[in-house]
C-alpha positions as CSV (number, residue, x, y, z in Angstrom):
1,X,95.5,107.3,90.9
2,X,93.1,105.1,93.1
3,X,91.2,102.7,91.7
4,X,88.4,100.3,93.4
5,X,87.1,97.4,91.4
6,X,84.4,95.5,93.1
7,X,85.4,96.3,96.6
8,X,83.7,94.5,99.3
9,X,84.2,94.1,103.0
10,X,82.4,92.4,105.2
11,X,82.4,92.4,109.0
12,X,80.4,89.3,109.8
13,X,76.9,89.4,108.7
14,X,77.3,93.1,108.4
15,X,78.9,94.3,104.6
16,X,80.5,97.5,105.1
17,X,81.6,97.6,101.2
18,X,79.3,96.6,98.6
19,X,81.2,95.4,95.2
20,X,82.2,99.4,94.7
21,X,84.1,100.4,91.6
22,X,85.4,103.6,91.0
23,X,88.5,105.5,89.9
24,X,89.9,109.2,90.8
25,X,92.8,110.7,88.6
26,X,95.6,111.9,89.9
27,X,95.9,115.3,90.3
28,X,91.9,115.4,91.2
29,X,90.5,117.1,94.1
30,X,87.9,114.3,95.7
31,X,85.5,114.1,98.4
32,X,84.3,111.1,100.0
33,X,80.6,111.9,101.9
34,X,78.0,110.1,103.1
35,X,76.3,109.4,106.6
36,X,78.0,107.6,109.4
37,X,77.8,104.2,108.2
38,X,78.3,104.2,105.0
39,X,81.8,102.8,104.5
40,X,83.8,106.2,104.5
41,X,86.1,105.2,106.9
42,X,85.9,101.6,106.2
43,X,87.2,102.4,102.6
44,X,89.7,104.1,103.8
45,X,91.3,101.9,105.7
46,X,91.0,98.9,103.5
47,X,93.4,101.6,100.7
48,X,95.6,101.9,103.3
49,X,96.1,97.9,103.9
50,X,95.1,98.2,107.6
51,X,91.6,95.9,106.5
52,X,92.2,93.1,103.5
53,X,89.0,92.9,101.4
54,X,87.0,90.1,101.3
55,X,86.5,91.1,97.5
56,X,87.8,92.8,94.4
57,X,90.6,94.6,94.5
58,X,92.3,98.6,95.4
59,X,94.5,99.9,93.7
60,X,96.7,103.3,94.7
61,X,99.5,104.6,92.4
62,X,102.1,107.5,93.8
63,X,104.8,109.1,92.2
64,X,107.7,108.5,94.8
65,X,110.5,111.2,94.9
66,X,111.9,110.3,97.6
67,X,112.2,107.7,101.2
68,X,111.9,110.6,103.3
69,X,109.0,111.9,101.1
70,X,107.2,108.8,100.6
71,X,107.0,107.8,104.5
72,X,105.9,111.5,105.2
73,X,102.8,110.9,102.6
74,X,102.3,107.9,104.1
75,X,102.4,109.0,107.7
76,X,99.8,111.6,106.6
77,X,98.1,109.0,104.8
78,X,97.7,106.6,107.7
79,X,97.2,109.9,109.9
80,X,93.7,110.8,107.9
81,X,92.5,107.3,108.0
82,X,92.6,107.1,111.6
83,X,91.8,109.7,113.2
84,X,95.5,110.6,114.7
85,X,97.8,113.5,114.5
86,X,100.3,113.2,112.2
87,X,102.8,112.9,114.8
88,X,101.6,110.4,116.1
89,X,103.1,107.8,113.9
């Protein structure tokens, strides 16, 4: 499950997050679209602990089976919100 709960981040005078709340099931199918600007990426990124928000909180449960399987998702993970090839990593 992910959950956001009054998520903001700000860059300077610029907010990229606005206090945004919502929650997706596990299991679900979600798409996150807007234009560029909007916070997509910005979102993203702040789930995957590479920003800190500068309010409310994110929240990302996983069922882990394994160490090998749980750096793989996270490779992947890190992989979508930056742009880079799995391998990458």
């Amino acid at each position: 499950m992910i959950e956001a709960n009054q998520l903001t981040k700000r860059f300077g005078i610029l907010t990229a997050l606005d206090q945004i709340s919502f929650q997706i099931q596990s299991g679900s199918i979600f798409g996150l679209v807007g234009s560029n600007g909007a916070g997509k990426s910005t979102f993203l990124r702040t789930l995957a602990g590479i920003y800190q928000p500068d309010g409310g909180s994110v929240t990302l449960t996983i069922r882990i089976f394994s160490r090998r399987h749980l750096w793989t998702a996270w490779r992947h993970f890190i992989a979508a919100c930056t742009h880079l090839e799995p391998g990458a990593l």
